[in-house]
N, C-alpha and C positions, 0 to 999 in steps of 0.2 A: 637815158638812151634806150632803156628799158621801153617806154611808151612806141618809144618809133617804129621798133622790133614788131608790136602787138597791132596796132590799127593808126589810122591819121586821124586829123581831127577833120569830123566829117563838111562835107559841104552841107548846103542848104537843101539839096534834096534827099540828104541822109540824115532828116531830122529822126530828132529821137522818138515823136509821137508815130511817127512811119515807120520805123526800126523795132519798136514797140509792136506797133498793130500789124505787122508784118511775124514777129515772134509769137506772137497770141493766133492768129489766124493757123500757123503752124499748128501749135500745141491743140485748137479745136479740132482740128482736120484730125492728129493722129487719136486724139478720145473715141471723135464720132463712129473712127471707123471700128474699134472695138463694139461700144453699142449697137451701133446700127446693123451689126449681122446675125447678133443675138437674134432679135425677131425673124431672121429668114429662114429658121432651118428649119422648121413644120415645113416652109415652100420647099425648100431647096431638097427634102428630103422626098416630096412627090416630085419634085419634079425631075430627078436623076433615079427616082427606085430606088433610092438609099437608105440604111437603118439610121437609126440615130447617132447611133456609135460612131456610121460611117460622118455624117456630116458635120460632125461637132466637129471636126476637124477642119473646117473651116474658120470659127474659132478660135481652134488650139496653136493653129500653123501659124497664125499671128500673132499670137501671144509669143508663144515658146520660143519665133526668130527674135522677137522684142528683147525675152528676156535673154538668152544666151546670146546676145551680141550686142547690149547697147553698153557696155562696160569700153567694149574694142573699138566702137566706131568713136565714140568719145574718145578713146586717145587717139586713133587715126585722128581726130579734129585738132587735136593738138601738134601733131607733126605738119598736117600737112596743108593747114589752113580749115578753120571753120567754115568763115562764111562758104565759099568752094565747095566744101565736101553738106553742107546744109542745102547748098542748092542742088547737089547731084541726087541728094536723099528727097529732094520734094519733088526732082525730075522721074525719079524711080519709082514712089509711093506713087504719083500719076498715071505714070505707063502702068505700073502693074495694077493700076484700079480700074486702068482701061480695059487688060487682057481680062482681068475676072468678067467685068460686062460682058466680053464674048465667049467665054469659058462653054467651049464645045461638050466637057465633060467633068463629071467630078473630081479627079484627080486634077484634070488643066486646073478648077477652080482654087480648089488647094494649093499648088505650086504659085499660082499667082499672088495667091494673100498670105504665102512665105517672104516672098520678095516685096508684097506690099508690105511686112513686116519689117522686114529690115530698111526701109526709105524710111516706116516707123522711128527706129529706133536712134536714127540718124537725130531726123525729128527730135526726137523728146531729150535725148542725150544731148543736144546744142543748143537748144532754146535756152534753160535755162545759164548757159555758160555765158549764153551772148549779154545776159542783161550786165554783167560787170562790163561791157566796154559799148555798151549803149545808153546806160545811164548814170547820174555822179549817183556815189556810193550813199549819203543819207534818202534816196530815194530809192534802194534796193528793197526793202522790203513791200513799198506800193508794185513794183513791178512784179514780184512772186507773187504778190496776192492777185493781180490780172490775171497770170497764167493759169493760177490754182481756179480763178474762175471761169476761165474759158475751157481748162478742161472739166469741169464743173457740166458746164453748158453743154459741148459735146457730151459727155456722158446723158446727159438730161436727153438733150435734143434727139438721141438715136434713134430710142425706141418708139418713138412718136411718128418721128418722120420718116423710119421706115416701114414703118404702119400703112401709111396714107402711100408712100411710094410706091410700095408692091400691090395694094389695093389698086394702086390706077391704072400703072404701067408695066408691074412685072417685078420680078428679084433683081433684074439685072440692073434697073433704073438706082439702085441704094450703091452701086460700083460705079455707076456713072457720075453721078452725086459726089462721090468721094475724086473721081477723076478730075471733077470742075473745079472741086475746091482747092483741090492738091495746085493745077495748074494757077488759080487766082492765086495763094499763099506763093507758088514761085517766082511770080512775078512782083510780089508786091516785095520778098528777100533783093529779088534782083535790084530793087530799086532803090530799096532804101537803109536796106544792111552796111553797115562799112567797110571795105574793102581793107585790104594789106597797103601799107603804102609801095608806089612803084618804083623801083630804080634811078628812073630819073628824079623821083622828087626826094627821094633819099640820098642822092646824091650831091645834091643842094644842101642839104639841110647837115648833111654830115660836114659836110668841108667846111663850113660855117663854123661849124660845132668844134671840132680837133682837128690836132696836126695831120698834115699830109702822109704823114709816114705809116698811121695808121686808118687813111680814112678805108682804104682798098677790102681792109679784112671786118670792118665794123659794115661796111654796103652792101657786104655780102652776108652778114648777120641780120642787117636792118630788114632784106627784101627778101628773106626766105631760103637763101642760099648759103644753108649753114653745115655740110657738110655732117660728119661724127657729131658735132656741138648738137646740133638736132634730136638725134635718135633716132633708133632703127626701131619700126615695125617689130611688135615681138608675136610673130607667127603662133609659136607654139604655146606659148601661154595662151595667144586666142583661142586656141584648138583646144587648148585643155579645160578652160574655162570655159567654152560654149559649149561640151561635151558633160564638163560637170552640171551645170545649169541646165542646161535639157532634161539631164536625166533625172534630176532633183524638182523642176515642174512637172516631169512625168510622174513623177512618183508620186505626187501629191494631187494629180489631177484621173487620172486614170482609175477605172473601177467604179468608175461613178458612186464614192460613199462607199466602197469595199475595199477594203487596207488589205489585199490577199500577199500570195510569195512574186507574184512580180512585183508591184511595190517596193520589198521591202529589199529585193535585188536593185531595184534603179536606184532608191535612196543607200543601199553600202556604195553600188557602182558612184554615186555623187562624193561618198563620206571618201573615197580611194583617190577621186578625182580631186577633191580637195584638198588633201595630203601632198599627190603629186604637184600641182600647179605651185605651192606654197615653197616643194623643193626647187621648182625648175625657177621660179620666180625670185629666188633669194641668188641663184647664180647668174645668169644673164646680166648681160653689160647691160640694156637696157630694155628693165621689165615694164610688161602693160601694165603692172599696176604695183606703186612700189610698196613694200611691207611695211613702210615706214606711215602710209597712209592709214594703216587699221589701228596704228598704233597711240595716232593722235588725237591727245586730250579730249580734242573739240569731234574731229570726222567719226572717228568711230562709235561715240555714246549716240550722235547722230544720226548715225546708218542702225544705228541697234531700238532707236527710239521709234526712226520711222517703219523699220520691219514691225514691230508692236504695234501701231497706231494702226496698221493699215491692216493688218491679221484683226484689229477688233472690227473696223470698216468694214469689212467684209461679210463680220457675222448680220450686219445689217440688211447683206443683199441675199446672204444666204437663208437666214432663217427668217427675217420679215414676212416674204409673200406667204411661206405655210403656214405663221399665226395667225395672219390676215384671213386667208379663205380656210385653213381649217377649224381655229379657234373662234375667230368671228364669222363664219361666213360669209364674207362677201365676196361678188362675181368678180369676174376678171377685171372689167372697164372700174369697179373702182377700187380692185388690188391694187393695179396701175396706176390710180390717179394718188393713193397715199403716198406708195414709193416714193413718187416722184417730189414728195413733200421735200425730202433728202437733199435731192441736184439742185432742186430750183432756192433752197434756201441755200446754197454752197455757194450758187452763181450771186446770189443775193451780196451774201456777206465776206464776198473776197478780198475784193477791193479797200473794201472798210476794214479787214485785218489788215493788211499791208499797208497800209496806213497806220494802225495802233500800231503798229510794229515801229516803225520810221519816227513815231513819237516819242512811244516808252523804251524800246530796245529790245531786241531780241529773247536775249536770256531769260530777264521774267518776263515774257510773252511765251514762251513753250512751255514754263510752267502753268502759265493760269490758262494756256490751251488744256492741257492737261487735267489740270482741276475741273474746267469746264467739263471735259468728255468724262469726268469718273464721275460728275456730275449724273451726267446723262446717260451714261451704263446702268446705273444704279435705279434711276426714273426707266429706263428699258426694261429692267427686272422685276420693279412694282406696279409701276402707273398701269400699261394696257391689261394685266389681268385685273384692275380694279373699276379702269371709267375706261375699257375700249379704243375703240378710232381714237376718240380724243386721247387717253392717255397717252397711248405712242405719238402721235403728232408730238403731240408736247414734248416728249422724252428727246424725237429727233432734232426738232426745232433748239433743245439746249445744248444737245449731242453736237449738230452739225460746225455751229458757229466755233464751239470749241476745237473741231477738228480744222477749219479752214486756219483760225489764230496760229495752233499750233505747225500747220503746213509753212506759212508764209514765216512766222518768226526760225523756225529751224530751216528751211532754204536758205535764208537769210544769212543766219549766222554759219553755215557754212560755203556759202560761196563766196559772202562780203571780202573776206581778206584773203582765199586762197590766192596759191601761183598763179600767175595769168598762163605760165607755160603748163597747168595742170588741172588747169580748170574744164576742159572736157572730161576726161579721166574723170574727174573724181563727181560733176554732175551726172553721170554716168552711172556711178557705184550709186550714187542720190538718188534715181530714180530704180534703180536693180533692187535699193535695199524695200523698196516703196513695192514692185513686182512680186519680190519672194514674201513678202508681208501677205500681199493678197492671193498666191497660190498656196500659201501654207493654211491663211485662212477659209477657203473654200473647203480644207482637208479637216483641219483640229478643230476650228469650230460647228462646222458640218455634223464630226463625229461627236463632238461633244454635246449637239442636241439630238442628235439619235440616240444617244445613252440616257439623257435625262429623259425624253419622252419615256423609253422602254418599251419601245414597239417595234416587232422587226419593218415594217413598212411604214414609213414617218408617214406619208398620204393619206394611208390609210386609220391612223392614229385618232383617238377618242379626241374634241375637242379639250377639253378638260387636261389630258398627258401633253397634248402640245403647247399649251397655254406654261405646266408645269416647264417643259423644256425649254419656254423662251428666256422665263427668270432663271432659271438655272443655266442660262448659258450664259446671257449677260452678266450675271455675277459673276464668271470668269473672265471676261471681255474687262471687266472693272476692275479685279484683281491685275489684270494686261498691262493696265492703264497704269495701275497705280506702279507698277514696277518699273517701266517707263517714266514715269515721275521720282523714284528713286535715283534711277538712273541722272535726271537731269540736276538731282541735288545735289548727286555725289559729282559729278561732273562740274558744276558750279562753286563749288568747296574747292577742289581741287584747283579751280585758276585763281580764286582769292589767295588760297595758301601759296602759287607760282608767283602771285605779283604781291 
């Protein structure tokens, strides 16, 4: 009775390839629009008289709604219908990528790519929830590996095409862009997502099923009309936890590389907020996010794996381009064209992990992600101070695939068997724990190769000191890893010893 509660079995035009390429089209949409505003802010900064400081906030307002609020929309998706609340979020990310294209001024522009943020977070917080009731379960790990390649591709695709966008048409043309896609991706949800079953055909299907006596209080279960049994909205855990999370990206992203006393007020202000949520969240009848979730065997090693995995990812995009043009010299046009070695072999190899995965199984596929990336940390550390271009190609090209395996095997094994009625919620905390991976890594590994350089201005740094900071940071990134891999041992030990 459980199934009838969650979706029907879909008609023909709720196939699953539709359902699929309707979730993947989301998941591109919400990547591109992070990348693609990266390259506008030189524009955006003449074109409003604004400092840097002021526009990066363009940037930040979409991140920071993403990160403090896709934990909450995910369990709104679980009270009050996914598909519903997926469509209202690609309706929203549209409109509000339409106001930025008109964005009279820099604040409107901001306010707007807040709210594009949170249609974001809707996005990415339900995508992945939807593949358990879009596709049968030994085919969960081919479908995380699609995702992980489509936002693969948006990531990739950004900075490229909005290169060439603003070249032709203007900054605002990269908001338009996003407005069209948003709208094709809601249309193609509308079409081919699967809906709740309705009333009437739950009511068929009930009285079939069990006595009369009870079908009145199970049809009213079946079609969403569950009264207490449901759960209530937990307001203030939202409140606290988007408060905590705010200030804990702020902390970590503000100062540009300067850890000063604000900082280290927003990260206590986080550590106090975090205390409180954990009290107010242990009493509530029904918390957003139950405690019993960090506690489990499998979610929590998970969410700690991927915060790591993504804190090392990150030292890729951070510290890359300045060994690239300061330790090798090279121009911009072919900084840009190494980077991109990264996304386009992610998009490459998605697919074909989520597949290794659906073969060999989860579990040891996060480890031999892992092996692969400490792998490739290691080749990050030695190869380009030795053979250049080519060595880092190489280092990434072993790095990437290990990271895409590990992506798709641990989605995988935590969404495969969760609760159907907690399956937003907790993809939700899945892609939070993947966000604070990558704002912490902008901060600790940032810092940790401006310490190894030893120059107060990394720009300005001797080729030679920068070359030094790159191995020196990636040796940390590989120690990251490997800790992360302990973790997945100890974690693996522990359910053999359970069963």
């Amino acid at each position: 009775m459980a199934d009838i509660a969650e979706t029907r079995a879909a008609p023909e035009s709720h196939s699953t390839a539709g359902a699929l390429a309707s979730l993947s089209l989301a998941m591109l949409v919400s990547s591109l629009a992070t990348s693609i505003a990266n390259v506008a802010l030189p524009t955006l900064s003449l074109a409003f008289a604004a400092s840097f400081a002021a526009v990066q906030w363009v940037v930040l307002a979409y991140l920071l709604t993403i990160t403090a609020l896709i934990v909450s929309v995910g369990r709104l998706g679980d009270l009050v219908g996914r598909r519903p609340l997926l469509i209202v979020g690609l309706a929203l990310f549209s409109a509000a990528s339409f106001a930025a294209a008109l964005a009279p001024s820099l604040a409107f522009l901001i306010g707007a790519r807040a709210v594009q943020g949170l249609g974001a977070a809707v996005m990415m917080a339900l995508t992945m929830a939807f593949v358990g009731e879009t596709v049968p379960k030994e085919r969960t790990g081919s479908a995380m590996g699609l995702l992980g390649t489509m936002s693969a591709v948006g990531t990739a695709l950004g900075p490229s095409l909005g290169g060439v966008l603003i070249a032709a048409f203007g900054w605002r043309s990269i908001f338009l862009v996003n407005a069209a896609l948003g709208a094709v991706a809601l249309l193609a949800a509308w079409r081919f997502l699967p809906a709740a079953i309705p009333a009437s055909e739950a009511v068929g299907i009930v009285r079939r099923a069990i006595p009369a006596s009870k079908a009145a209080s199970v049809v009213r279960w079946a079609t969403g009309v569950r009264g207490e049994a449901r759960g209530r909205f937990d307001t203030l855990g939202t409140l606290l936890l988007a408060a905590t999370l705010a200030a804990y990206a702020l902390s970590m992203t503000m100062g540009r590389g300067h850890f000063g006393g604000l900082n280290i007020a927003l990260l206590g202000a986080a550590a106090a907020g975090a205390v409180l949520f954990v009290i107010v969240e242990a009493k509530v009848a029904s918390p957003l996010v139950k405690l019993a979730l960090l506690r489990d065997p499998v979610l929590a090693p998970s969410f700690a794996m991927n915060a790591l995995v993504s804190t090392v990812m990150m030292a890729t995009l951070v510290v890359g381009p300045f060994f690239l043009s300061r330790a090798l010299g090279l121009g911009d046009a072919a900084t840009g064209a190494v980077l991109s070695i990264g996304p386009v072999v992610s998009a490459l190899c998605g697919v074909i992990a989520g597949r290794v995965v659906d073969r060999l199984g989860a579990a040891a596929m996060v480890t031999a992600g892992l092996v692969l990336m400490v792998a490739g940390c290691a080749a990050l550390a030695a190869l380009p101070g030795l053979f250049g271009v080519a060595g880092y190609a190489a280092a990434i090209i072993l790095l990437t695939p290990g990271y895409q395996l590990f992506q798709a095997a641990n989605n995988t094994a935590v969404m495969a068997d969760v609760d159907r009625k907690e399956r937003g919620v907790v993809s939700g905390m899945l892609s939070l724990s993947r966000n604070l991976g990558l704002v912490t890594g902008t901060a600790v590994m940032g810092a940790v190769f401006a310490f190894a350089v030893g120059a107060k201005d990394v720009a300005a740094a001797a080729p030679g000191a920068v070359a030094h900071g790159m191995g020196s940071t990636f040796a940390v990134a590989a120690g990251l890893v490997v800790a992360a891999m302990m973790i997945a041992l100890a974690s693996d030990l522990r359910e053999r010893r359970s069963t």
